[in-house]
N, C-alpha and C positions, 0 to 999 in steps of 0.2 A: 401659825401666828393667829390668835384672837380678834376677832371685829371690833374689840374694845382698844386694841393696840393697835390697830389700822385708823383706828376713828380719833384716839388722841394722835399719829403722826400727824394726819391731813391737819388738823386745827393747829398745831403748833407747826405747819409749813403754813397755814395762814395766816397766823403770829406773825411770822418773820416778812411774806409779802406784803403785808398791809402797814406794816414798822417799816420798808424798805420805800413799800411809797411815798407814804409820810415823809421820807427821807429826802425822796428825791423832788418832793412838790415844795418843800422846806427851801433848798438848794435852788429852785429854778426860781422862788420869789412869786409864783405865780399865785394871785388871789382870789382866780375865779374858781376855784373847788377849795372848801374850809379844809387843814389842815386835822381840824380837830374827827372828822367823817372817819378818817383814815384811823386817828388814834383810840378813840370810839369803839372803833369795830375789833381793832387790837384789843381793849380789854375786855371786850363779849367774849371772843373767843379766852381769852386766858380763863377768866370765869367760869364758860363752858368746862374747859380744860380741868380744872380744880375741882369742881361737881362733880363729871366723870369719876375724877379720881377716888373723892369721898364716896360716893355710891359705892365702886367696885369695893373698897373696902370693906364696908359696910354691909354690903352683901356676900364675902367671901371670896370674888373672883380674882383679887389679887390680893396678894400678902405685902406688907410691907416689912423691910427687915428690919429682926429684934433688935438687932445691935448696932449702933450707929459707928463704931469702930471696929 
């Protein structure tokens, strides 16, 4: 497995914790931490995520497939 496929798992498992906390600071009413911190840092990471993606492309390291069917 590629450092490039290790590096987008880790950021889309912090996709999903930083959307779960969101979630749960949403849910408790609590408004001494802004809700928005948490969704914020969700789409850095997606972003990151997307870059990555273009990069590797663009550089050759990964293919995407020709045929969408």
């Amino acid at each position: 497995m590629s450092l490039l496929k290790i590096i987008i798992t880790f950021l889309f498992v912090f996709v999903f914790v930083s959307l779960f906390q969101a979630l749960r600071l949403m849910q408790k009413g609590d408004v001494s931490q802004p809700m928005t911190k948490f969704l914020g840092r969700r789409l850095l990471f997606c972003v990151a995520i997307f870059m990555l993606m273009l990069l590797a492309i663009s550089f050759g390291l990964i293919t995407p497939n020709p045929r969408p069917y």
